[in-house]
LUMKENU-443261 format. One record per residue (C-alpha): x negated, y negated, z negated; residue in three letters; residue number from 0. Coordinates in Angstrom, 3 decimals. Layout:
# residues N
{X:X | Y:Y | Z:Z | res:ALA | n:NUM}
...
# end
This chain:
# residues 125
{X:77.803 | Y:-104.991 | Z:94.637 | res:UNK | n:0}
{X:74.163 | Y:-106.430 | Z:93.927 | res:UNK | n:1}
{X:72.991 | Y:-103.464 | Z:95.294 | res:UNK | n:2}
{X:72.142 | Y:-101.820 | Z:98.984 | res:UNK | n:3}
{X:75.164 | Y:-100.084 | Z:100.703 | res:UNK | n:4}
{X:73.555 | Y:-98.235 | Z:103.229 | res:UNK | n:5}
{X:75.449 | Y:-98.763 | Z:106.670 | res:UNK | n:6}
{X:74.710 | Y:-100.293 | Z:110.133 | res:UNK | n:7}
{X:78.177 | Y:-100.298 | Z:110.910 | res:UNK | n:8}
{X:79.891 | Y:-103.722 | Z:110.438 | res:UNK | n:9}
{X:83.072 | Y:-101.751 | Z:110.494 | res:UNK | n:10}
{X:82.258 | Y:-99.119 | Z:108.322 | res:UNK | n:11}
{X:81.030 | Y:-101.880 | Z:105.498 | res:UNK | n:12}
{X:84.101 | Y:-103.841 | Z:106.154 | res:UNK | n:13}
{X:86.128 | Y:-100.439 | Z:105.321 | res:UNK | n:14}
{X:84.050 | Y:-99.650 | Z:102.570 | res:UNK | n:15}
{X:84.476 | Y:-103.433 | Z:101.051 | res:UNK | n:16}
{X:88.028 | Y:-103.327 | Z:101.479 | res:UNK | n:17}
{X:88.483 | Y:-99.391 | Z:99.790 | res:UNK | n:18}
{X:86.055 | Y:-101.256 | Z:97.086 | res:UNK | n:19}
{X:88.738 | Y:-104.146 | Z:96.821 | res:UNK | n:20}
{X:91.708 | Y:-101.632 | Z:96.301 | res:UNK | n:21}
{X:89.986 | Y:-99.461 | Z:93.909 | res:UNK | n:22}
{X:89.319 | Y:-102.602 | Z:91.544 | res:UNK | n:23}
{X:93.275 | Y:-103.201 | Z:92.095 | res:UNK | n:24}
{X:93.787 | Y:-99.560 | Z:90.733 | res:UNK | n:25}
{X:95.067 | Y:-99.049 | Z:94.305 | res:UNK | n:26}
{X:93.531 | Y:-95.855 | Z:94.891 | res:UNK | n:27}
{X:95.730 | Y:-94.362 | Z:97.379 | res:UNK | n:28}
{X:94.899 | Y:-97.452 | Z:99.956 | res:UNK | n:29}
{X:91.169 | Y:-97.742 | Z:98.744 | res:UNK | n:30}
{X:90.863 | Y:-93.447 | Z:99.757 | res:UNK | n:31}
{X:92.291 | Y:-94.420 | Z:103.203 | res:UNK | n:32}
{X:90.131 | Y:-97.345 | Z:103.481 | res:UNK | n:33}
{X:86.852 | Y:-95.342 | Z:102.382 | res:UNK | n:34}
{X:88.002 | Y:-92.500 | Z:105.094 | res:UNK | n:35}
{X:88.057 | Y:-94.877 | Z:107.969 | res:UNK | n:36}
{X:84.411 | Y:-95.907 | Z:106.498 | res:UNK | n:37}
{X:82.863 | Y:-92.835 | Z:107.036 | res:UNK | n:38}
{X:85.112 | Y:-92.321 | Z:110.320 | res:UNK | n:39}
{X:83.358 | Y:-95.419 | Z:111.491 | res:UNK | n:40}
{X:79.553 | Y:-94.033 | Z:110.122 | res:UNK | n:41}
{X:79.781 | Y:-90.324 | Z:109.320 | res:UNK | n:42}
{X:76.325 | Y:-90.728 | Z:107.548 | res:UNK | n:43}
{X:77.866 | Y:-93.114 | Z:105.172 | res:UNK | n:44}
{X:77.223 | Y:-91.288 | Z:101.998 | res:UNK | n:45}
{X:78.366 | Y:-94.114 | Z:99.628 | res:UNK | n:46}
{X:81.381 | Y:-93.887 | Z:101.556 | res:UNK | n:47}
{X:82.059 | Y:-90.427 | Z:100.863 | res:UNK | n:48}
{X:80.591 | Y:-90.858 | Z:96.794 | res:UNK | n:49}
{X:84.186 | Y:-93.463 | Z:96.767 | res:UNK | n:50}
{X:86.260 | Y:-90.813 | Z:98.558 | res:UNK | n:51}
{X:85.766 | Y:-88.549 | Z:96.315 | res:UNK | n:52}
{X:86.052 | Y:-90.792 | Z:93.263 | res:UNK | n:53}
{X:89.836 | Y:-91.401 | Z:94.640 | res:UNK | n:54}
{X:90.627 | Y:-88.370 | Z:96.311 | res:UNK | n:55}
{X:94.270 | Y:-86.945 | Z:95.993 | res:UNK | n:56}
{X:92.794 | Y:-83.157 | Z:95.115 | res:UNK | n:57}
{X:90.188 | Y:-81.017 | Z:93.462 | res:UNK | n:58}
{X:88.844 | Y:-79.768 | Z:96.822 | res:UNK | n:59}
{X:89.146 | Y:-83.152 | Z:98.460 | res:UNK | n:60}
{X:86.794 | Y:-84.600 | Z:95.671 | res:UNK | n:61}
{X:84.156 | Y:-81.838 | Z:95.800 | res:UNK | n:62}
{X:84.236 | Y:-81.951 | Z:99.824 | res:UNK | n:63}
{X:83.980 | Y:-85.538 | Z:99.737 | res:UNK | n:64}
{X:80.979 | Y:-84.888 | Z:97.199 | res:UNK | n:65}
{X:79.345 | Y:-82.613 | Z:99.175 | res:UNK | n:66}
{X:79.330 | Y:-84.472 | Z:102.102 | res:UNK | n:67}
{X:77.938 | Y:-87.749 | Z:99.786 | res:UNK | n:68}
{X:74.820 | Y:-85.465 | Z:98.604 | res:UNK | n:69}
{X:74.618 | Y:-83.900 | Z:102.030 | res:UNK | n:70}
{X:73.740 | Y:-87.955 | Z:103.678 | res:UNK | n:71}
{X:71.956 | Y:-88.899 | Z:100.523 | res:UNK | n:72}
{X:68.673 | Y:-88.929 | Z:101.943 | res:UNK | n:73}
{X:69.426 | Y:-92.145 | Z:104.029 | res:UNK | n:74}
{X:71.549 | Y:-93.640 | Z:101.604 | res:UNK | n:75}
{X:69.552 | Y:-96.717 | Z:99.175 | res:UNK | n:76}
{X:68.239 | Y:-95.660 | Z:95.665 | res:UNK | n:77}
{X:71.028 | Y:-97.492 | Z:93.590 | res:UNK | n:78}
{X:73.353 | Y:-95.166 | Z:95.785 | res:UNK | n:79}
{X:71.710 | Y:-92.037 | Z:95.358 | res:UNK | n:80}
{X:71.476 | Y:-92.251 | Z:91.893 | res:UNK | n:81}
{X:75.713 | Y:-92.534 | Z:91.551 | res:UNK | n:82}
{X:76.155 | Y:-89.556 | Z:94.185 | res:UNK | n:83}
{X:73.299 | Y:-87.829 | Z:91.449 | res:UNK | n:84}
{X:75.737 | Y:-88.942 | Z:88.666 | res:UNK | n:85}
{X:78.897 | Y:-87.696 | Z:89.827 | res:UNK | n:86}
{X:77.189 | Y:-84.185 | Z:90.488 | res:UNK | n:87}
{X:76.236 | Y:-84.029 | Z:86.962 | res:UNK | n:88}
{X:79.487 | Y:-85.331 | Z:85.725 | res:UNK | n:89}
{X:80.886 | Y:-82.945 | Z:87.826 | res:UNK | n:90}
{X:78.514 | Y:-79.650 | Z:86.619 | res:UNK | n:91}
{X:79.310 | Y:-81.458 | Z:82.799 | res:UNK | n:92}
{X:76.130 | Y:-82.617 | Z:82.439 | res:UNK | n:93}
{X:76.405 | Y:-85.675 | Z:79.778 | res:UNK | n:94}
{X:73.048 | Y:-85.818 | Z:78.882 | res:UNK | n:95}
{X:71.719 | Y:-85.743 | Z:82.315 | res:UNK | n:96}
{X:74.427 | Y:-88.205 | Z:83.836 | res:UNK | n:97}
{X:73.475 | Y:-90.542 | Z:81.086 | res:UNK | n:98}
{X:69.537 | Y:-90.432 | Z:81.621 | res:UNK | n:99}
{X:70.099 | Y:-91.216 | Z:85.715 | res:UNK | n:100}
{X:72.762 | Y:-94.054 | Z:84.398 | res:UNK | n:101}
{X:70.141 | Y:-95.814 | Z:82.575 | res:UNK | n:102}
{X:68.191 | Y:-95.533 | Z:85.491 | res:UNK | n:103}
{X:70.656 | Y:-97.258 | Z:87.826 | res:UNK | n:104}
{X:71.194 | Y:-100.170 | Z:84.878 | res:UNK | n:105}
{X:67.437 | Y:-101.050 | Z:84.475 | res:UNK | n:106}
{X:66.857 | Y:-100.932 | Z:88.261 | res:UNK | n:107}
{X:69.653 | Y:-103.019 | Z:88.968 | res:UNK | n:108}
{X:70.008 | Y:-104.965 | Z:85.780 | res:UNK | n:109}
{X:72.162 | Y:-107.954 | Z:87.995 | res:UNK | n:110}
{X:74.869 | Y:-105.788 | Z:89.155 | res:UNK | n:111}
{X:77.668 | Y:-105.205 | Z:87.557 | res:UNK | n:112}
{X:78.613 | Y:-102.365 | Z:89.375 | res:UNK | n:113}
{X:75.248 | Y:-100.667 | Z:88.111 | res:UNK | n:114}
{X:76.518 | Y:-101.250 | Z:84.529 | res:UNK | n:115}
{X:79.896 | Y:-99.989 | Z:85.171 | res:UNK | n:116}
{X:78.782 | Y:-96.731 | Z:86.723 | res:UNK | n:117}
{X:76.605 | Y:-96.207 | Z:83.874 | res:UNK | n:118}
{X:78.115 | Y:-93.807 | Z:81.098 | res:UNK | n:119}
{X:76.267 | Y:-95.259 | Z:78.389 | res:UNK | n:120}
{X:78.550 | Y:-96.547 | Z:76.028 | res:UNK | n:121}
{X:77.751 | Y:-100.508 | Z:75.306 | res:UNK | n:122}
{X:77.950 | Y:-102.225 | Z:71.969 | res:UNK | n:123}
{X:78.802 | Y:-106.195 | Z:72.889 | res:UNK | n:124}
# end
């Protein structure tokens, strides 16, 4: 990740790893179940709920799951906050002001890949 992922449960983190694992396999059905039993294990997990939503099987399971993300946001780390910040403005079609909190996460956390990824700004190699 190169960045925080704000848990203090070993289980929840191993869940969240593992749904992290599956989604990079494009196995999103098994990554959902594995982010689920994340924030089963640490209900304050807001990362946790940021991924649910990103694989959820409905409309209304990805805005709940969003919800819930910006609802435990305040203890999540700053690299997390700013992707549950990015999906809402994705969400509310918000380009301009997805991008600008994008760049944030990229210069903040120049070493992670995952920052770069998450990042809508289209990159030139």
């Amino acid at each position: 990740m190169k960045h925080p992922i704000t848990t203090s449960s070993s289980v929840a983190r191993d869940h969240f790893l593992q749904g992290q694992r599956e989604f990079d396999l494009g196995r999103f059905i098994d990554a959902n179940v594995h982010f689920k039993e994340a924030v089963a294990a640490d209900p304050s997990f807001a990362f946790a709920y940021l991924n649910a939503a990103f694989t959820a099987n409905s409309l209304e399971e990805f805005k709940r799951n969003l919800a819930l993300a910006e609802q435990h946001a305040a203890a999540a780390s700053e690299a997390e906050r700013l992707q549950i910040q990015m999906a809402r403005k994705g969400f509310d079609n918000d380009l301009a002001g997805q991008l600008a909190l994008g760049k944030q996460l990229a210069e903040k956390y120049p070493d992670s890949p995952r920052a770069w990824l998450a990042s809508p700004e289209p990159r030139l190699g």
